[in-house]
N, C-alpha and C positions, 0 to 999 in steps of 0.2 A: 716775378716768375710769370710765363707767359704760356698758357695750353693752347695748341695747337688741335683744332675739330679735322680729325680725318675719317675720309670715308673706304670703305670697300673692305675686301680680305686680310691687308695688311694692316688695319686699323686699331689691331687687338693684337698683342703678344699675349699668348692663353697665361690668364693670371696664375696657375697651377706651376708650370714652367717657371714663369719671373719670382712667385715664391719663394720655390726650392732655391734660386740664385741670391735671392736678397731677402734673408731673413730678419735684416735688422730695419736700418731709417729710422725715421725718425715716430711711427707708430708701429714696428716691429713686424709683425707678420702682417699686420694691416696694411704697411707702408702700399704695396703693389695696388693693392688694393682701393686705397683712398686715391692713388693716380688715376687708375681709369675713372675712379668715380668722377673726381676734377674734370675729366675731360666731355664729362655728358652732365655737369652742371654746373652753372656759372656762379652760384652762392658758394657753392664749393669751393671750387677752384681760387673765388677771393680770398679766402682763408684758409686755403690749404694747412698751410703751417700753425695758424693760429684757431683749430677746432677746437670747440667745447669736450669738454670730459665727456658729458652727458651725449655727445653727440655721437662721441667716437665708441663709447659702449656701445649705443644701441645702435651703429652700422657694423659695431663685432658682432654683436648678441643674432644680427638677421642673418649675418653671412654664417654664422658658426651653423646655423640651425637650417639652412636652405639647401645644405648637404651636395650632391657632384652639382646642382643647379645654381651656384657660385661661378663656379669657371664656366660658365654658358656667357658668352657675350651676348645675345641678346636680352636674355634676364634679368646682369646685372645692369645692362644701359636702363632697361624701364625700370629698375629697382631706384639707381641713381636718379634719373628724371623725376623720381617723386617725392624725392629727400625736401622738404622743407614747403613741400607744394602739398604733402597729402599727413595725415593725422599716422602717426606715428604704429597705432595700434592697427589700422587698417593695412598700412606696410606690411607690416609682420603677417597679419593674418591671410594678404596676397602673396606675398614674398615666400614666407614659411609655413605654409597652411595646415602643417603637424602642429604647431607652439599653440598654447592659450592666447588668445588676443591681446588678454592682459596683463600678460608680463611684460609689454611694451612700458609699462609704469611703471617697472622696476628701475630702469635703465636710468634715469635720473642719481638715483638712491647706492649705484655699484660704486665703489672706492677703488682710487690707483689706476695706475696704468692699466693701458689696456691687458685686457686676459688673454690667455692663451683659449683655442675653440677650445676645446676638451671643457676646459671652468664656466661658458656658458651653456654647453651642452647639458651638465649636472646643474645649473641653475633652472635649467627648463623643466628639466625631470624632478626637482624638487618641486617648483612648482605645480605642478599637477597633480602631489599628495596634498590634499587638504589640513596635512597639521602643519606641513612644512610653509606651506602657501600662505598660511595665517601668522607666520611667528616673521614669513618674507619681510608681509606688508604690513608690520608693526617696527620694524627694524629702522632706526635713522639712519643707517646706510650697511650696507652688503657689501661684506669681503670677501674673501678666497675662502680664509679661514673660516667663517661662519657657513660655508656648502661645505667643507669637511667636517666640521664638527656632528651638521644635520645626516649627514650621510651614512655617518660613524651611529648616533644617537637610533635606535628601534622607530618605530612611526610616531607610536605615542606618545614618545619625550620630546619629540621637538618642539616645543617650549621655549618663549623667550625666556621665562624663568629657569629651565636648566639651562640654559645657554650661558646666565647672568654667573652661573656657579662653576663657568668653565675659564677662569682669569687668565688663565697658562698655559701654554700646549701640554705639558704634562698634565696641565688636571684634566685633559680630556678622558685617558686610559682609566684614572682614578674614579671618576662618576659615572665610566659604564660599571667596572667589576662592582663599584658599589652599589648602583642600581638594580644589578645581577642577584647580589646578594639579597638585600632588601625583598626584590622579588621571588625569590626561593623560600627565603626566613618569614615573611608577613604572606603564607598562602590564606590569610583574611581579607586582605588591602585589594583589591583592584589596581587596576594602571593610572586610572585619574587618582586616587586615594594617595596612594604613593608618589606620583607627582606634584600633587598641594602637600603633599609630607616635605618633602625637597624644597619646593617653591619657598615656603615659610620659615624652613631654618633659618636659623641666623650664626649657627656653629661655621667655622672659619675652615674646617677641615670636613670631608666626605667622610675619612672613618668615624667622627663623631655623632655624624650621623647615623652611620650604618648601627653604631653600637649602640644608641638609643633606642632603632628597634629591635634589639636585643633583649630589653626590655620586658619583652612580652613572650618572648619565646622560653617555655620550661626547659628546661637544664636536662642532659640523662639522666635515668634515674641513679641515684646516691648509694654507695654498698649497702646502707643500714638505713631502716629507718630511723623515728626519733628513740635515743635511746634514754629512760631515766635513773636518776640517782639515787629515788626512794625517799627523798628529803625536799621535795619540790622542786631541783633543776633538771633541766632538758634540755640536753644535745639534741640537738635535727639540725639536719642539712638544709643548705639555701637551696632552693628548689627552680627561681628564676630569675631571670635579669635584674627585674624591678625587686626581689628581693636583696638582691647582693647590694644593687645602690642603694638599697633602705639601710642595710646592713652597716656600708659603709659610714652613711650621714649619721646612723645612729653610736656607732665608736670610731669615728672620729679616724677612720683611717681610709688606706687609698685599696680595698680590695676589688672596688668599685672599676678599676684598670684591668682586673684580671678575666674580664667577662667574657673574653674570648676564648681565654686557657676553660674558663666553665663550661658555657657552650658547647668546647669541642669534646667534654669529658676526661679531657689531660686533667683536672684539677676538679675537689668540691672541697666546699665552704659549710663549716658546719657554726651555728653561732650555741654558746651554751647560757642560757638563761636560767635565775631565778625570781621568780615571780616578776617583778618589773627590775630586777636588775640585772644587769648585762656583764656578765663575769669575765668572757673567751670569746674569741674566733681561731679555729683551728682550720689548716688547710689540707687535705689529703692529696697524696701526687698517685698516681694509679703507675706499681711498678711492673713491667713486661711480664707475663708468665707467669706474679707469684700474688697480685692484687695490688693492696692499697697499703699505705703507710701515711703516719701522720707526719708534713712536713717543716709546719708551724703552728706554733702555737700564741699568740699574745691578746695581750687585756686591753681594755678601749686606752684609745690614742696611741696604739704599740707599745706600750708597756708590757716587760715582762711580767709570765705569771707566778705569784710565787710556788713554793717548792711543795707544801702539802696538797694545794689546787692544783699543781699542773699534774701530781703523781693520780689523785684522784680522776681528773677528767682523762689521762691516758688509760686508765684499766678501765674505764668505761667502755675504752675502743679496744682497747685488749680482751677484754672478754667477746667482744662481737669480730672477734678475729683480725683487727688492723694494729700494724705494724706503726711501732714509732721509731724516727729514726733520730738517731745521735743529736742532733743541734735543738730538739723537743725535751729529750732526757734527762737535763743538764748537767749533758757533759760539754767539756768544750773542743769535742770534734764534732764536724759537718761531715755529712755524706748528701754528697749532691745527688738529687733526683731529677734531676733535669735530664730523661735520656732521651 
């Protein structure tokens, strides 16, 4: 292929014009573009077709960022003239004199074909937040995808470690609400607090996380306090998170899953104790308009409870006014509380 050096008026088809005509070639929106440059420099033009990755970023990255002063022929001839003759960074910061200097050292490190302006335009705007800026220049290489995810992410999280917890574009939606939440539920934690909480899981799912700090957060309060049998056992309610999972590890069952029905107050967890032995875990569903009813009743490991203990620990809740419903009583009909 052979470039032709001409001079005077005709010597430029305004690159803006040849754009809109030729969006594709062989560097896509670039294409128009790397021709003129060919023709005002000779390194160029030997390798027109055979440019570096790294090359062809960072002659996107200047031109996305040099704004209507692109389509200035005289601009881009001195821009082109200094392609390979002047330090990359100095380019930029003549070229584009809005961009940081040093995001010229990213352009190595960008993945994939060339981008569209708009992806380095948000590249440049990332870089000039200092969390985004630091998690940039830790990255072995920068995709599209990692400027959306940081863009989507608050300032604070942009974290190569929350990044490392985004495997799927769906878990992207999944560790903002969970973040959201987190930061609602833990008004103790800070922003750095809660993102070394993150950073160090090693749970494979966001809600696992989220429910861990669950944890620490008290329950509403329960219809009754603790109520007694007169004989050393005590009904009381689970009161918080890190109770209910104690609750669970200690009989041996899964209520430890229901921490969310707790939390929201849809459900408490009452355990009934005698002195160190663990008799029941009862669950109450809170019914629309008329209060609470007891919804289960069972002994560590789910086992039923038998028939004199369970009639006992229900008039416990009978006399403090909760309802027990059918599948407690034993009878063998259910009334589902689920409303």
């Amino acid at each position: 292929m052979t470039f032709h050096k001409v001079s005077g008026p005709r010597a430029f088809t305004p690159v803006t014009a040849l754009a809109r005509r030729e969006a594709g070639g062989p560097y896509g929106w670039l294409t128009p573009y790397i021709g003129f440059i060919a023709g005002h420099n000779d390194d160029i033009a030997a390798r027109v077709l055979h440019l570096r990755r790294t090359e062809l970023h960072f002659i996107a990255l200047c031109l996305s960022l040099m704004g209507v002063k692109r389509d200035d022929a005289d601009h881009l001839a001195a821009f082109s003239c200094g392609l390979g003759r002047r330090t990359r960074k100095s380019l930029l910061s003549e070229f584009a004199p809005e961009a940081e200097p040093n995001l010229a050292r990213l352009s190595g490190k960008l993945a994939g074909y060339v981008w569209r302006a708009a992806s380095y335009q948000r590249l440049a705007a990332l870089y000039a937040e200092p969390h985004a800026r630091k998690t940039l220049c830790h990255l072995p290489h920068i995709t599209r995808w990692h400027l959306i995810m940081m863009l989507r992410l608050p300032e604070p999280y942009r974290k190569l470690g929350i990044l490392r917890k985004i495997k799927r574009r769906r878990d992207l939606s999944c560790v903002l609400f969970g973040l959201e939440i987190v930061r609602r539920v833990r008004t103790d934690l800070n922003d750095r607090q809660i993102i070394a909480s993150l950073e160090k899981s090693d749970v494979g799912y966001v809600r696992d996380w989220v429910e861990a700090h669950y944890e620490r957060l008290p329950f509403p309060q329960a219809p009754t306090g603790a109520l007694t049998d007169g004989n050393g056992g005590v009904l009381r309610p689970v009161a918080t998170g890190g109770e209910l999972i104690r609750t669970a590890r200690e009989y041996d069952n899964c209520i430890d899953t229901y921490i969310w029905e707790a939390a929201s107050g849809a459900s408490v967890f009452y355990r009934y104790d005698a002195e160190v032995q663990r008799i029941a875990v009862a669950e109450l569903k809170r019914l629309p308009g008329v209060g609470w009813a007891v919804n289960d009743l069972l002994a560590p490991k789910n086992k039923p409870v038998n028939g004199v203990l369970r009639k006992h620990i229900l008039m416990l809740f009978k006399n403090a006014g909760i309802l027990a419903a059918p599948q407690v009583t034993g009878s063998f009909s259910r009334f589902n509380l689920d409303f």
